[in-house]
TORSEZA-571975 format. One record per residue: x, y, z of N, C-alpha, C, O in turn; residue in three letters; residue number from 1. Coordinates in pm, 1 decimal. Example, Ala and Ser with C-alpha at 12.3 -4.5 7.8 and 13.67 -1.06 7.14 Angstrom:
2
       n.c1       n.c2       n.c3      ca.c1      ca.c2      ca.c3       c.c1       c.c2       c.c3       o.c1       o.c2       o.c3   resn   resi
     1319.0     -569.0      780.0     1230.0     -450.0      780.0     1320.0     -330.0      780.0     1423.6     -331.9      846.5    ala      1
     1285.0     -225.0      708.0     1367.0     -106.0      714.0     1290.0        3.0      787.0     1340.9      113.8      803.9    ser      2
***
This chain:
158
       n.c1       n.c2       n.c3      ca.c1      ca.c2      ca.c3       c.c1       c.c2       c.c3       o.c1       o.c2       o.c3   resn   resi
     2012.3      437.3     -848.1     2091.6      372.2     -745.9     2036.9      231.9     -722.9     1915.4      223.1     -705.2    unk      1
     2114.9      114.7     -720.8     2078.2      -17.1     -693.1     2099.5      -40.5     -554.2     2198.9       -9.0     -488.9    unk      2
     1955.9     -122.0     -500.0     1942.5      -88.9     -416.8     2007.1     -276.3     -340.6     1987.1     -380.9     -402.3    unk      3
     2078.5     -269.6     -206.2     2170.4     -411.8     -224.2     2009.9     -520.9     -135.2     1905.1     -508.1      -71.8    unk      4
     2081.2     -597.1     -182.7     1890.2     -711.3     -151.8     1890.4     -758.3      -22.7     2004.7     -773.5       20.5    unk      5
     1808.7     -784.8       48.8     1783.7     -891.4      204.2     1725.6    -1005.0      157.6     1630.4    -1013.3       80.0    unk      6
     1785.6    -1088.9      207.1     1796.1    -1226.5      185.0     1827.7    -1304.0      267.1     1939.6    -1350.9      246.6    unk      7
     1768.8    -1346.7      370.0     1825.5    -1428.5      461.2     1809.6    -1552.5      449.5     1707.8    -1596.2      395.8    unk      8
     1914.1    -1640.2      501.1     1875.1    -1781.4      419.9     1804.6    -1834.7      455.9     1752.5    -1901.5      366.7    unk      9
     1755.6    -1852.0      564.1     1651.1    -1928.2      638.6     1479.8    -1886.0      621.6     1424.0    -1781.1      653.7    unk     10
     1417.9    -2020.5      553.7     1286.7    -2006.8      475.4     1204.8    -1932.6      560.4     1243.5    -1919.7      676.6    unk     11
     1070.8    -1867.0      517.3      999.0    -1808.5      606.3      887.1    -1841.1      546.9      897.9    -1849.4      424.6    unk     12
      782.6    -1862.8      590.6      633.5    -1855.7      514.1      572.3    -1739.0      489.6      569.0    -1665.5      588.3    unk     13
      536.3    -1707.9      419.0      490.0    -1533.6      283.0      384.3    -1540.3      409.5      393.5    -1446.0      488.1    unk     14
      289.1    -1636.7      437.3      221.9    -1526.9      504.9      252.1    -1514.3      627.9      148.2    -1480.2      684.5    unk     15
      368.3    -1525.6      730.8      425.4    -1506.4      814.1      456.1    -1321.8      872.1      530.1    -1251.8      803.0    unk     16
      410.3    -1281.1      961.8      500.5    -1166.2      957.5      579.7    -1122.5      963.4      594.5    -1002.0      942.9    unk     17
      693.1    -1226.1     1003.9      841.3    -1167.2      990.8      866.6    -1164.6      833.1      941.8    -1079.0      786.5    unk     18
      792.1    -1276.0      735.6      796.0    -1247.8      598.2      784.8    -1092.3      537.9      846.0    -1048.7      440.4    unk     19
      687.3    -1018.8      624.9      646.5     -922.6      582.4      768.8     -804.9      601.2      825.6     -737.4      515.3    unk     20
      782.9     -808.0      726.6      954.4     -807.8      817.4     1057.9     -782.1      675.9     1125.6     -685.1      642.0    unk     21
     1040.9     -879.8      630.6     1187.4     -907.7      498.9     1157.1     -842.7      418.0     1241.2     -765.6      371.9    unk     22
     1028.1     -844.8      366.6      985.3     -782.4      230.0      979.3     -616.2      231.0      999.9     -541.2      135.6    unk     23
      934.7     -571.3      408.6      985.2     -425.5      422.8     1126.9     -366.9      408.7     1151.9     -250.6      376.9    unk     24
     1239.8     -489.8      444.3     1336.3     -433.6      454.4     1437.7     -481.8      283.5     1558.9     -468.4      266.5    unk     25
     1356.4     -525.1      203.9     1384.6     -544.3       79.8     1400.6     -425.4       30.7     1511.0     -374.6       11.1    unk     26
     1258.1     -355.2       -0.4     1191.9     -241.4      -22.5     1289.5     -119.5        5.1     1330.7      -29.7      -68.3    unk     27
     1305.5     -142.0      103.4     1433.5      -18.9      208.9     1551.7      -38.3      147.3     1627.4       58.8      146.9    unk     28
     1586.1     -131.8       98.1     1736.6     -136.4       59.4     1839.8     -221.7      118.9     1957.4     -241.1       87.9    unk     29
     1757.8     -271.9      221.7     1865.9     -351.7      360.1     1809.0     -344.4      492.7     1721.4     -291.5      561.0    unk     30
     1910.1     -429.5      492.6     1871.3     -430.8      661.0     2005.1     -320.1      791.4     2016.5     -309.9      913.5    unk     31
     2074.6     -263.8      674.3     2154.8     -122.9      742.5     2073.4        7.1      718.2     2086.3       97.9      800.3    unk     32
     1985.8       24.4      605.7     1880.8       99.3      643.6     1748.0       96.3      684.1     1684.9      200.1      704.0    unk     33
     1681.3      -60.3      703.6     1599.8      -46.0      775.8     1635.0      -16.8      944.1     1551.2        8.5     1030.7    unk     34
     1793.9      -29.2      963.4     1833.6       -1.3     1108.9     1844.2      113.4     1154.6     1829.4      141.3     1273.6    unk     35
     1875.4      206.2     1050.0     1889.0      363.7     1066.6     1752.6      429.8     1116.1     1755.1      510.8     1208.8    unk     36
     1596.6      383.2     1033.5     1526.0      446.0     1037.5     1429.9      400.3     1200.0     1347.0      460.3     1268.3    unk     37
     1508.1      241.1     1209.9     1410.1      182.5     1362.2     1536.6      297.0     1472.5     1496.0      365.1     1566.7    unk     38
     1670.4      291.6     1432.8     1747.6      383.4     1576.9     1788.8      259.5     1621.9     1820.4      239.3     1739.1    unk     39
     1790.4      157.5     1517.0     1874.3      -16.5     1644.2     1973.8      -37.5     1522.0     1980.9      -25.3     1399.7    unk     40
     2038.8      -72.8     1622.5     2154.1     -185.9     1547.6     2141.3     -270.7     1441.4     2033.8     -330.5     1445.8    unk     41
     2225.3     -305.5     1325.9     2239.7     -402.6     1210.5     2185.6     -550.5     1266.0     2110.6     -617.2     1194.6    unk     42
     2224.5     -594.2     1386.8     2171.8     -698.3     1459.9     2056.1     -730.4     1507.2     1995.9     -834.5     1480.8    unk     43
     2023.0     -652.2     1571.7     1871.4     -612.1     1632.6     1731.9     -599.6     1534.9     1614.7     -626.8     1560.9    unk     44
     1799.2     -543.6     1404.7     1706.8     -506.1     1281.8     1713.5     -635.2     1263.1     1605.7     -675.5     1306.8    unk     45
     1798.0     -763.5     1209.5     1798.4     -899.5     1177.4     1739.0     -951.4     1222.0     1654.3    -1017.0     1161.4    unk     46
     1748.3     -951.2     1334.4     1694.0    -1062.3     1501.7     1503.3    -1053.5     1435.7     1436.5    -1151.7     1403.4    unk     47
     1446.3     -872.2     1432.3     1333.4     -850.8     1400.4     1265.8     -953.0     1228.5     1145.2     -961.0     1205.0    unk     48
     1359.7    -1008.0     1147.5     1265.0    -1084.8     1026.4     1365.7    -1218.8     1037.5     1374.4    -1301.7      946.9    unk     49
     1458.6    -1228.0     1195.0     1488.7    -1380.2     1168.9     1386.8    -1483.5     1261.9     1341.7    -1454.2     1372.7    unk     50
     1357.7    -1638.3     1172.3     1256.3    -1705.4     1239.9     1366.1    -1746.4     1362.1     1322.7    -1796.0     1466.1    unk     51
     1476.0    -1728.3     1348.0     1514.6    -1847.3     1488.6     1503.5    -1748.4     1597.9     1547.9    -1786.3     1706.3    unk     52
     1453.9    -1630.7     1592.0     1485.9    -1478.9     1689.1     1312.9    -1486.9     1775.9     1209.5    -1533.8     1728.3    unk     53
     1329.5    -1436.0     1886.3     1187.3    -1419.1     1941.7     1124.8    -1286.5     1907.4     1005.8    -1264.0     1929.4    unk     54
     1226.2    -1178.6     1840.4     1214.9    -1037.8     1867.8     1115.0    -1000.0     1742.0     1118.3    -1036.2     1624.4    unk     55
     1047.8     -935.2     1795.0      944.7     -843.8     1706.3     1004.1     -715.6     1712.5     1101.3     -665.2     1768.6    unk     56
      889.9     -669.9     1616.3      866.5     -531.6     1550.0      743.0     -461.4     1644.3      627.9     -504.8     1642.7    unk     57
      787.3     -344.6     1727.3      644.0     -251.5     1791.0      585.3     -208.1     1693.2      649.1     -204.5     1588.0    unk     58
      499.5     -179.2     1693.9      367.7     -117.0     1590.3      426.8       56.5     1565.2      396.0      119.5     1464.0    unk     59
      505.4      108.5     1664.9      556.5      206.1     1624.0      669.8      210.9     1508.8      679.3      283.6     1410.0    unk     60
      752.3      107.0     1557.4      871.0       45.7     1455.0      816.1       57.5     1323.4      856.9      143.6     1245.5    unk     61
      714.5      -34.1     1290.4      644.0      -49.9     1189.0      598.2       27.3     1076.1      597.1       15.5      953.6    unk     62
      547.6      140.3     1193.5      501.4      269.4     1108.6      661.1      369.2     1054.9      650.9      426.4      946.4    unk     63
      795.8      384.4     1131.3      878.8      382.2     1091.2      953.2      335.9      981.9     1053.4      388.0      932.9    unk     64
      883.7      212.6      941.1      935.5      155.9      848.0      853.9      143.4      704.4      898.8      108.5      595.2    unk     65
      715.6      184.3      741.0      655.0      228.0      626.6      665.8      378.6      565.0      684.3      486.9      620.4    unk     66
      650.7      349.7      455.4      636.0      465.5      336.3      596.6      429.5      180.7      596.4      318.4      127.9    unk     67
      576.6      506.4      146.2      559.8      544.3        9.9      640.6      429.3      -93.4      593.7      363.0     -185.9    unk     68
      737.2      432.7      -55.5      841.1      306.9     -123.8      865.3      189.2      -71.2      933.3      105.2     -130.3    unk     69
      796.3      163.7       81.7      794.7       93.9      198.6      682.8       -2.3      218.7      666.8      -56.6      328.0    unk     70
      600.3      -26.4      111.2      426.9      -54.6      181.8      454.8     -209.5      233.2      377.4     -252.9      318.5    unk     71
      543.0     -280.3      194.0      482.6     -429.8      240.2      403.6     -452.3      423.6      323.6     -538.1      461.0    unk     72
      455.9     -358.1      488.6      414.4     -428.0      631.7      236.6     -303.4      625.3      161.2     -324.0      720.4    unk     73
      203.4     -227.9      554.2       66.5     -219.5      497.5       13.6     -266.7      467.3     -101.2     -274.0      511.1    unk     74
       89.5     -382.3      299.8      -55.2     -450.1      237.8       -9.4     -605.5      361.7      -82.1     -691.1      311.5    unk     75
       34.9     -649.2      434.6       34.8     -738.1      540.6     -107.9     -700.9      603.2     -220.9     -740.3      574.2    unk     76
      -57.4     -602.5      708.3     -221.3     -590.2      766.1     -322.7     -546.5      695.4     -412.7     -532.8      778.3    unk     77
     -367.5     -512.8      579.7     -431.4     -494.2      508.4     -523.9     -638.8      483.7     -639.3     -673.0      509.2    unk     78
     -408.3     -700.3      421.2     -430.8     -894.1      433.3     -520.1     -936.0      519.0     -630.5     -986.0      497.5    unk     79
     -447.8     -904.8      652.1     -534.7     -944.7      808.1     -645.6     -911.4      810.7     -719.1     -965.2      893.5    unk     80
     -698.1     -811.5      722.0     -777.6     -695.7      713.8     -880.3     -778.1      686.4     -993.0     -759.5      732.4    unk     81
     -844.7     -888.9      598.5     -938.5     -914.1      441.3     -944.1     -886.8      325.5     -994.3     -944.5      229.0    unk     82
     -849.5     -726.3      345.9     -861.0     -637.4      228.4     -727.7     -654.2      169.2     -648.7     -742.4      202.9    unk     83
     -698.8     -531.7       45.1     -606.7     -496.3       11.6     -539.5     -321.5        8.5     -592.3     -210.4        2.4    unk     84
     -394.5     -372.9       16.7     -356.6     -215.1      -15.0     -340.3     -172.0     -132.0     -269.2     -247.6     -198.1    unk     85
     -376.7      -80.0     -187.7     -370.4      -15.9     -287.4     -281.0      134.9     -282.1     -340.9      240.2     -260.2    unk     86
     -176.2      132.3     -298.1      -85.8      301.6     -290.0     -169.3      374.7     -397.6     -213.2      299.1     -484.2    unk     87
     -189.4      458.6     -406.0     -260.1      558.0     -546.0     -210.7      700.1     -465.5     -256.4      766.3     -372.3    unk     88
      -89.4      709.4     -555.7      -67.8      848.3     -574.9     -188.4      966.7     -547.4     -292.6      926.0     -598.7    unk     89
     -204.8     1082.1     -491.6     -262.4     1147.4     -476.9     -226.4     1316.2     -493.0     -104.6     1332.6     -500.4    unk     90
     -278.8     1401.8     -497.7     -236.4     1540.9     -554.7     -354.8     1642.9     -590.6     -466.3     1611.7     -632.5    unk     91
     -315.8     1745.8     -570.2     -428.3     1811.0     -544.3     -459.9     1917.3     -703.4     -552.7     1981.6     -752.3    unk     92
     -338.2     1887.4     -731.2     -349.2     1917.1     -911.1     -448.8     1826.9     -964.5     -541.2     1874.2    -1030.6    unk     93
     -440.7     1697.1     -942.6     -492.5     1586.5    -1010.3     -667.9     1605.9     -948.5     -750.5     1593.4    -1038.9    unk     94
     -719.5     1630.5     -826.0     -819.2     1660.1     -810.8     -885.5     1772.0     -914.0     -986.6     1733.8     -972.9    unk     95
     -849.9     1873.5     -934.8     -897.0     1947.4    -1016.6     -914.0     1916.5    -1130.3     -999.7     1985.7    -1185.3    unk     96
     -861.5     1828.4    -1202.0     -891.1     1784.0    -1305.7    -1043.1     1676.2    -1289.5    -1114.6     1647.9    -1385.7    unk     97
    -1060.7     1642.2    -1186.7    -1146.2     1536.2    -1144.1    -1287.4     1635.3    -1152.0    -1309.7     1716.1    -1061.8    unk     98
    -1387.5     1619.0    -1279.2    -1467.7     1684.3    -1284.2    -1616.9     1588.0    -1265.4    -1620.9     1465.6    -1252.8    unk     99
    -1745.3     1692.1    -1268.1    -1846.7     1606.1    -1264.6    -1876.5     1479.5    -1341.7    -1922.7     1367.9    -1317.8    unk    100
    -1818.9     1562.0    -1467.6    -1848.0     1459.2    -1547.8    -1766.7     1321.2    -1567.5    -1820.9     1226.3    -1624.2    unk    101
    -1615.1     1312.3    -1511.3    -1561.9     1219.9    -1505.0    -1648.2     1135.1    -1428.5    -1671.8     1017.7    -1457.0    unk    102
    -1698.9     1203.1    -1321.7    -1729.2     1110.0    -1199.1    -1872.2     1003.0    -1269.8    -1892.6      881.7    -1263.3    unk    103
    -1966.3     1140.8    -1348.9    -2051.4     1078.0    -1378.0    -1977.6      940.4    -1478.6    -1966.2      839.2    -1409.5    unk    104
    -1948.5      929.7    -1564.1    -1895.3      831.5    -1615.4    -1824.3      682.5    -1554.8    -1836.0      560.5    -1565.9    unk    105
    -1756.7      769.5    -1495.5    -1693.9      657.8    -1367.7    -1817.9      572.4    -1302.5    -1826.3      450.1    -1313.7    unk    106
    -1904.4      646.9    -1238.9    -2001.6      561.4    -1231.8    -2073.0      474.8    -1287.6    -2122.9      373.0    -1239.5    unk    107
    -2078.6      523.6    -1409.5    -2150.7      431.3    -1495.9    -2056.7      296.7    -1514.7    -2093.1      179.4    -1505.8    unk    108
    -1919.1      351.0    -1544.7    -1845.1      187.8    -1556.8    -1827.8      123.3    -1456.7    -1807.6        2.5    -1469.3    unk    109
    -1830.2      186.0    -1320.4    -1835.4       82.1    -1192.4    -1980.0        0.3    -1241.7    -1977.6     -116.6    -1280.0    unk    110
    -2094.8       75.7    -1234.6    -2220.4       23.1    -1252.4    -2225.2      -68.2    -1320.5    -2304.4     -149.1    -1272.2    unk    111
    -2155.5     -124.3    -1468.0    -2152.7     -205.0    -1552.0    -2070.4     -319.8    -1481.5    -2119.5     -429.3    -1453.9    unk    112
    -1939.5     -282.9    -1455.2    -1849.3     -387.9    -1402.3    -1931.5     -445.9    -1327.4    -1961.2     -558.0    -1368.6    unk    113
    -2007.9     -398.0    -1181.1    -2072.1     -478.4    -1094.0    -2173.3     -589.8    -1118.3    -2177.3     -699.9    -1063.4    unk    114
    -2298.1     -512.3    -1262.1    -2372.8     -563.5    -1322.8    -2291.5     -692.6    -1415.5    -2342.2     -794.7    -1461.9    unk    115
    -2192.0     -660.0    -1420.1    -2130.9     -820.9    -1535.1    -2070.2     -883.3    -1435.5    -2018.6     -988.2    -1474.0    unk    116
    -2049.9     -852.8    -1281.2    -1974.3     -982.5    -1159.8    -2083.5    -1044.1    -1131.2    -2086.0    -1167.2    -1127.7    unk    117
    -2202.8     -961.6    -1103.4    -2319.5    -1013.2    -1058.1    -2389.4    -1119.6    -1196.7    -2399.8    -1240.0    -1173.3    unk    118
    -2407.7    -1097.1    -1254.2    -2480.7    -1182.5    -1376.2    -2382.0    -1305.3    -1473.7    -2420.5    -1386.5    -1557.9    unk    119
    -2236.8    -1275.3    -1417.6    -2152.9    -1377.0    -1466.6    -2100.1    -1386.0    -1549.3    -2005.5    -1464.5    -1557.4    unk    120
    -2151.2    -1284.9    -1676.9    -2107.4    -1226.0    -1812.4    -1963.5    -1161.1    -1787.4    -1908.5    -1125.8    -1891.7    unk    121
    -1908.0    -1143.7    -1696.6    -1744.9    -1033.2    -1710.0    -1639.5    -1169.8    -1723.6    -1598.5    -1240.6    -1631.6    unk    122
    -1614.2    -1179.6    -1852.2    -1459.5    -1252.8    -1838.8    -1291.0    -1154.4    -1778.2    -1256.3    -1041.5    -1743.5    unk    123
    -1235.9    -1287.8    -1798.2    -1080.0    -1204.0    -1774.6    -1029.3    -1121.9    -1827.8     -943.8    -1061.0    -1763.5    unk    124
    -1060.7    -1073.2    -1992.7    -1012.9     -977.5    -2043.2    -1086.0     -875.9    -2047.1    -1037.0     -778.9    -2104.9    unk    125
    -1221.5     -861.4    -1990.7    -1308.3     -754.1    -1954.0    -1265.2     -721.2    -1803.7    -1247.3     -612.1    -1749.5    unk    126
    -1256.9     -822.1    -1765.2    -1202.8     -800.3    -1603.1    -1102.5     -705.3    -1577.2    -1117.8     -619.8    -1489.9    unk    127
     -991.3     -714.4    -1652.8     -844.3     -659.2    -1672.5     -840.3     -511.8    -1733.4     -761.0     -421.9    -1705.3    unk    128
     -951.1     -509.8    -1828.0     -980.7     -341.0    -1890.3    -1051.5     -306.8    -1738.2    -1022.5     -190.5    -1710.1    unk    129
    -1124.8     -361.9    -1643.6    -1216.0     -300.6    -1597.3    -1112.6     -255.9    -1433.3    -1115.7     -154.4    -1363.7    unk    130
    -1055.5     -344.8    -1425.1     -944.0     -316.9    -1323.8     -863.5     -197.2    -1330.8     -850.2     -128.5    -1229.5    unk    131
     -807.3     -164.3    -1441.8     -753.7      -22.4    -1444.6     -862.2       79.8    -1443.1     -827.5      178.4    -1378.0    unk    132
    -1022.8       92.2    -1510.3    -1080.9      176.7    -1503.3    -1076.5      191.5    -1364.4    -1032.8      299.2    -1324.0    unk    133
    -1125.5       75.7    -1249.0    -1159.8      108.5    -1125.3    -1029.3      151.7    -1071.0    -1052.1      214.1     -967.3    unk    134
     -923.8      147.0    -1091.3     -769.6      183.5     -991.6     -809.5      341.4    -1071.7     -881.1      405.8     -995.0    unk    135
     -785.8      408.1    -1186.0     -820.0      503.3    -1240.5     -903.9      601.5    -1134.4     -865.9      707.6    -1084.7    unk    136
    -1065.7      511.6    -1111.0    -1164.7      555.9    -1045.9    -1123.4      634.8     -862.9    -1156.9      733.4     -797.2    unk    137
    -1043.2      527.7     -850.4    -1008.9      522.8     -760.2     -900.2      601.6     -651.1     -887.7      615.7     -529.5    unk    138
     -816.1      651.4     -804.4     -713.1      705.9     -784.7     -737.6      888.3     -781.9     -668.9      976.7     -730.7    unk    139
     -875.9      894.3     -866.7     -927.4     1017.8     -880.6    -1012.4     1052.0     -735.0     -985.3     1149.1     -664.4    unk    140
    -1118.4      954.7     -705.4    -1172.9      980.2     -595.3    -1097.6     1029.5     -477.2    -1137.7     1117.5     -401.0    unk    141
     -938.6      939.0     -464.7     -851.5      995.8     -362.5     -798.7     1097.3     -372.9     -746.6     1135.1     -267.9    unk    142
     -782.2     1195.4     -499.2     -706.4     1246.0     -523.5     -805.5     1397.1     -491.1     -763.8     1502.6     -443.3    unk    143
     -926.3     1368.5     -528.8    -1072.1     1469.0     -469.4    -1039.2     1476.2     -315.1    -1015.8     1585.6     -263.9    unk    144
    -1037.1     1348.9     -234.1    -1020.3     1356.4     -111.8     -947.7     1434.4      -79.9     -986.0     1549.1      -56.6    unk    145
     -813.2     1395.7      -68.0     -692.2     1464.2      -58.5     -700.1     1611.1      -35.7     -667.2     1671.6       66.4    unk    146
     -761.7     1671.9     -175.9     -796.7     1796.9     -192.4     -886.9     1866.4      -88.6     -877.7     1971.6      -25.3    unk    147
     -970.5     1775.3      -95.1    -1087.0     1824.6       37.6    -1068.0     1855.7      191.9    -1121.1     1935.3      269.3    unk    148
     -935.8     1725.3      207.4     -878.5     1751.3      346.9     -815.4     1873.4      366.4     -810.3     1938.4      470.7    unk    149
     -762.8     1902.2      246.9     -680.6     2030.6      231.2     -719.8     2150.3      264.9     -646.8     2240.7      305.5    unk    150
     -875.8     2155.2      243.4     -947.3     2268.6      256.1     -983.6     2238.0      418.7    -1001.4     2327.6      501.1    unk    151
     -988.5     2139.2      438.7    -1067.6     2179.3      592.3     -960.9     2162.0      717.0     -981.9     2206.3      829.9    unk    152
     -861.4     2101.3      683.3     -730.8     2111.4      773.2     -747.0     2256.9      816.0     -786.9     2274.7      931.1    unk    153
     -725.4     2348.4      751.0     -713.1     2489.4      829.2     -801.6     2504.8      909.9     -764.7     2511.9     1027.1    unk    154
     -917.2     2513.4      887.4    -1087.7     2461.6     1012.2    -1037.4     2424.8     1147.9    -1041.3     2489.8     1252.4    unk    155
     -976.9     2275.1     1116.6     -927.1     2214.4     1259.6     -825.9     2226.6     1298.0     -785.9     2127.2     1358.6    unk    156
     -729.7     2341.2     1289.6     -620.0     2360.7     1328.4     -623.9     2528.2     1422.1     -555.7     2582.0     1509.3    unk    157
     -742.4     2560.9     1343.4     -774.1     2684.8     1380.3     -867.0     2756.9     1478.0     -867.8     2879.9     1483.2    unk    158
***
């Protein structure tokens, strides 16, 4: 399904948050379904990523409007953060596969990567192999997590 674009004509600056505003409701499909999921009007949703509008987005809105297919108003504050967002799929199949020995390994190539940022030796095309190992790394560690919460959710519910 093609999804129809938001585009409003009036410039915004990327690192602006109503930018972020647009780029969530890109993501969404529009600005008739980012209206469905805030409970406001086609207007009201506009007003929220137009610069000539005073109207914001509540932090509840926000979280409404994030998801899985949704992240821009994430990696935004993420930004604010300093940091970045990273989505990595997670699954509790995929944990099990996540064994000692991956991990041990994994370590070792974090260990190297760090050792070649620190000493100056890592170019861009070592950089770029080493970037997927760490999203890889990364994606497994969460995916252990995940699993782990799984087990102790019943604990604190109980």
């Amino acid at each position: 399904m093609t999804r129809p674009t938001f585009n409003p004509q009036t410039p915004c600056d990327p690192e602006m948050p109503k930018a972020a505003v647009r780029r969530v409701y890109e993501q969404l499909g529009g600005v008739k379904r980012a209206a469905i999921r805030l409970g406001r009007g086609k207007t009201q949703t506009y007003d929220y990523a137009s610069m000539e509008r005073p109207d914001e987005l509540t932090f509840t809105q926000a979280c409404a409007l994030t998801g899985a297919e949704s992240p821009a108003l994430a990696e935004y504050l993420a930004m604010l953060a300093g940091g970045v967002f990273l989505p990595v799929a997670c699954t509790a199949a995929d944990a099990l596969q996540l064994t000692a020995e991956a991990v041990r390994q994994n370590g070792e190539a974090m260990g190297a990567i760090v050792a070649g940022v620190q000493d100056g030796t890592l170019d861009a095309a070592e950089a770029r192999t080493a970037l997927v190992e760490l999203d890889e790394a990364i994606g497994g560690l969460c995916s252990l997590r995940s699993h782990l919460m799984s087990i102790i959710r019943p604990s604190l519910n109980g």
